[in-house]
C-alpha positions as CSV (number, residue, x, y, z in Angstrom):
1,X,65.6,71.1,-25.9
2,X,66.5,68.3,-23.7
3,X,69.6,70.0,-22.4
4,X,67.3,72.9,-21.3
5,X,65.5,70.8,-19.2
6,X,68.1,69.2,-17.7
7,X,70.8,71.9,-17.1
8,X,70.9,73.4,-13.5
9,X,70.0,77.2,-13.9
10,X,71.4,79.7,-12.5
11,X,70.2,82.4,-10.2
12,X,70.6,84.8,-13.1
13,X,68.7,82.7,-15.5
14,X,65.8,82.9,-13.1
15,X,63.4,85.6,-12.7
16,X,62.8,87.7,-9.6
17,X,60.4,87.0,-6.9
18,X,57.1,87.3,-8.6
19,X,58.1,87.2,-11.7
20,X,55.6,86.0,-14.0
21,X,57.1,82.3,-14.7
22,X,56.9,81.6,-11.4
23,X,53.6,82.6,-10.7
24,X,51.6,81.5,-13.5
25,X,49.2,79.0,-13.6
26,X,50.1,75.8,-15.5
27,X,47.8,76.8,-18.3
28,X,49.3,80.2,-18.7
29,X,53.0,78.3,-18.9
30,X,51.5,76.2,-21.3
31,X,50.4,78.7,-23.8
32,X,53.7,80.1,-23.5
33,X,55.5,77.0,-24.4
34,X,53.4,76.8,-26.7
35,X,54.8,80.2,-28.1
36,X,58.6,78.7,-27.8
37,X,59.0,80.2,-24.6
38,X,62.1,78.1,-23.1
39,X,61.5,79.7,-19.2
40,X,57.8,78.5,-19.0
41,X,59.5,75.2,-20.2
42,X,62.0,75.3,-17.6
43,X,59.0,76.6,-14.9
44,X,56.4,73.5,-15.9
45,X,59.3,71.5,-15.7
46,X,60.2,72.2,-12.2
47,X,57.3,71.7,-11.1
48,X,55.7,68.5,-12.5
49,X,59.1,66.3,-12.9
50,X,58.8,64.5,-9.7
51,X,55.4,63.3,-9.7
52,X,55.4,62.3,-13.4
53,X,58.7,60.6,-12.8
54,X,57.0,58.8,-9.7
55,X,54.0,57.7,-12.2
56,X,56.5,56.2,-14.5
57,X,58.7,54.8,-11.6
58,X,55.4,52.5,-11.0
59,X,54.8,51.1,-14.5
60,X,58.6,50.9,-15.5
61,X,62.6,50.7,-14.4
62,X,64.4,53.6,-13.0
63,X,66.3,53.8,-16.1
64,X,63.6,53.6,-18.5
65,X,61.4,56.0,-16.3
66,X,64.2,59.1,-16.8
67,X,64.3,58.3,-20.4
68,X,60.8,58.7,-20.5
69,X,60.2,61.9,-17.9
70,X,62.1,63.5,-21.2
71,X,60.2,62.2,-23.7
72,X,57.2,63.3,-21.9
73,X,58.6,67.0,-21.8
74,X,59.8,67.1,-24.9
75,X,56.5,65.9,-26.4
76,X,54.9,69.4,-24.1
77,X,57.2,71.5,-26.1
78,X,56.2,69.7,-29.0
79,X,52.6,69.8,-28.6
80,X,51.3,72.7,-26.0
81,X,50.0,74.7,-29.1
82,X,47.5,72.0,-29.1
83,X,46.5,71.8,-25.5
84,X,42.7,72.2,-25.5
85,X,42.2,72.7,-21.4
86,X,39.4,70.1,-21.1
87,X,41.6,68.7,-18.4
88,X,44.3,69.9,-16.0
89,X,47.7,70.2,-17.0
90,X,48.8,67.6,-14.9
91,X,46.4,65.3,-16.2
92,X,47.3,65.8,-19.5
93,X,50.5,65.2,-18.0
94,X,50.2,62.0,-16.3
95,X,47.8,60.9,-20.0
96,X,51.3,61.4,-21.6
97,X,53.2,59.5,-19.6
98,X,51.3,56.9,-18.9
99,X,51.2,56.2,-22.5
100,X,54.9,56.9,-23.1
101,X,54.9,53.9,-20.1
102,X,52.6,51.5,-21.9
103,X,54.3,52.0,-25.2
104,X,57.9,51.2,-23.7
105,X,56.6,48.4,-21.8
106,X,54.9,46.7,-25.4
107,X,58.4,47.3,-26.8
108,X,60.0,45.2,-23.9
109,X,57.8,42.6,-23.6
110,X,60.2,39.9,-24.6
111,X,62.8,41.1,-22.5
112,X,64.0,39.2,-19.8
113,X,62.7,40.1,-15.7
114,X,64.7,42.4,-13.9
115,X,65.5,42.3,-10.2
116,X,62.7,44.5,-9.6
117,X,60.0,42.5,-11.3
118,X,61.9,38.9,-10.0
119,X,61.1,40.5,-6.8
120,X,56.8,40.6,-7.2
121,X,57.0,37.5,-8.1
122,X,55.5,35.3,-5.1
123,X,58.1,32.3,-4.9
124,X,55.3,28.8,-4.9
125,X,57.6,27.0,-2.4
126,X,56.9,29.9,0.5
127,X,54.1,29.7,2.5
128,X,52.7,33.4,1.8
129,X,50.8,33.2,5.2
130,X,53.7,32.4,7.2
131,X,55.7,35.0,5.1
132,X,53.4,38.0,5.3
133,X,53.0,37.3,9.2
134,X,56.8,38.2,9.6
135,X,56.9,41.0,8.0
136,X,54.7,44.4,9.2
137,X,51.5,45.8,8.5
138,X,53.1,48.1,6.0
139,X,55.0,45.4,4.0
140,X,52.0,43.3,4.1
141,X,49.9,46.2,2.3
142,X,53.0,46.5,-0.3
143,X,53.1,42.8,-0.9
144,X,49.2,42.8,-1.3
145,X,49.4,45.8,-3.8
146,X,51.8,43.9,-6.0
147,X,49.4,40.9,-6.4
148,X,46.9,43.3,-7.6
149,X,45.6,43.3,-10.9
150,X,47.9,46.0,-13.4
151,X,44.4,48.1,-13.5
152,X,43.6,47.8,-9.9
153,X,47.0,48.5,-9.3
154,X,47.1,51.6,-11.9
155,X,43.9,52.9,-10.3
156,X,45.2,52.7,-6.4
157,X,48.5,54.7,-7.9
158,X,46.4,57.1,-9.2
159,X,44.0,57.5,-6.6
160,X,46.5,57.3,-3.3
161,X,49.8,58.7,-4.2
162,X,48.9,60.7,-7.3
163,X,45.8,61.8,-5.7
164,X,44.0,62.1,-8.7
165,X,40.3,62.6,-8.7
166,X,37.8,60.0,-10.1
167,X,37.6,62.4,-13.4
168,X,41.2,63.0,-13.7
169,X,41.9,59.4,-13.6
170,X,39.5,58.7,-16.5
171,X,41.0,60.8,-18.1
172,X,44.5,59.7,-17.7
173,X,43.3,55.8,-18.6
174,X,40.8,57.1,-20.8
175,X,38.2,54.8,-19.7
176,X,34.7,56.0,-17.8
177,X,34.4,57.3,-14.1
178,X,32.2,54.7,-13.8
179,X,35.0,52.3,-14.6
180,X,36.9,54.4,-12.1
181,X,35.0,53.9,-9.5
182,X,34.3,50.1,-10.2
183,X,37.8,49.2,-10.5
184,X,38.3,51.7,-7.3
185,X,35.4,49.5,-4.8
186,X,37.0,46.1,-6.0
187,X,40.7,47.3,-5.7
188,X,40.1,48.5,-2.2
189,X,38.0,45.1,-2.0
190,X,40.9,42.9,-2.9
191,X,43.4,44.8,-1.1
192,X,41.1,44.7,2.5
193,X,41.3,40.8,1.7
194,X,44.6,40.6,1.2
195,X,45.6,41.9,4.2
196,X,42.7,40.9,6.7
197,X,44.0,37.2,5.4
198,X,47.7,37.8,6.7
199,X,46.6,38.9,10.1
């Protein structure tokens, strides 16, 4: 199944312009996964890889993230037969891989930090003021994000670049939307802090 996802098709393999694949909604592509249908695969692919590979990118490495972008897949072909529709495709989506994410990250926990994650870590011998002042507004709001608590930090994601409602991020993290919203008004809090305190 995998090396359907990933292999290139060609303009045969597709259907015409208006074909049904390409115009169904994600629910209809589901059902028809769901019935071993390997195009509707190919067609909810296509569509949902790049933000579901930009969640994961957030929680883990680049390598670990493609590793999971096909689990996640793999686990819709699996599974679409029991897709209930209480929430959007692509928050059922994002529910997978966010625990695909959490799972992996568990499993690595005694691993040892990566470039990436050396990188967030604030360095006690800098002074963060006279650091933060050198860099731009934009870095500054990048630097304050990564000093954010993992759930502030998991809720700004969601809300900002995956522009997921308050409901779809409950969802996802399978917490309240009063939660949501909580963790949203002390995130945006923090964050207004942060950088106010680096001007």
């Amino acid at each position: 199944m995998l090396k359907v996802l990933n292999r290139p098709c060609s303009a045969a393999a597709l259907p015409a312009p208006g074909a049904a694949a390409v115009t169904s909604s994600d629910e209809t592509l589901v059902d028809r996964i769901a019935r071993g249908d390997k195009l509707a695969m190919q067609t909810l692919f296509a569509r949902h890889r790049t933000p579901v590979y930009r969640w994961l990118r957030r929680m883990v490495d680049e390598t670990l993230a493609e590793d999971l972008l096909s689990e996640v897949f793999l686990d819709v072909w699996r599974q679409a037969g029991r897709f209930e529709g209480r929430s959007s495709v692509s928050t059922w989506l994002m529910s997978i891989a966010r625990f695909k994410a959490l799972s992996a990250r568990r499993r690595r926990i005694d691993s040892e930090l990566d470039e990436r994650t050396e990188a967030t870590v604030a360095d006690p011998a800098d002074d963060p003021e006279a650091a933060l002042q050198k860099k731009d507004r934009g870095e500054q709001l990048r630097q304050a994000l990564t000093q954010l608590s993992p759930e502030h930090r998991e809720i700004i994601d969601l809300v900002y670049y995956h522009e997921q409602s308050v409901d779809e991020c409950a969802e996802i993290l399978g917490i309240p939307a009063a939660t949501v919203k909580t963790r949203m008004f002390y995130a945006r809090k923090r964050l207004a802090e942060m950088v106010e305190g680096c001007q």
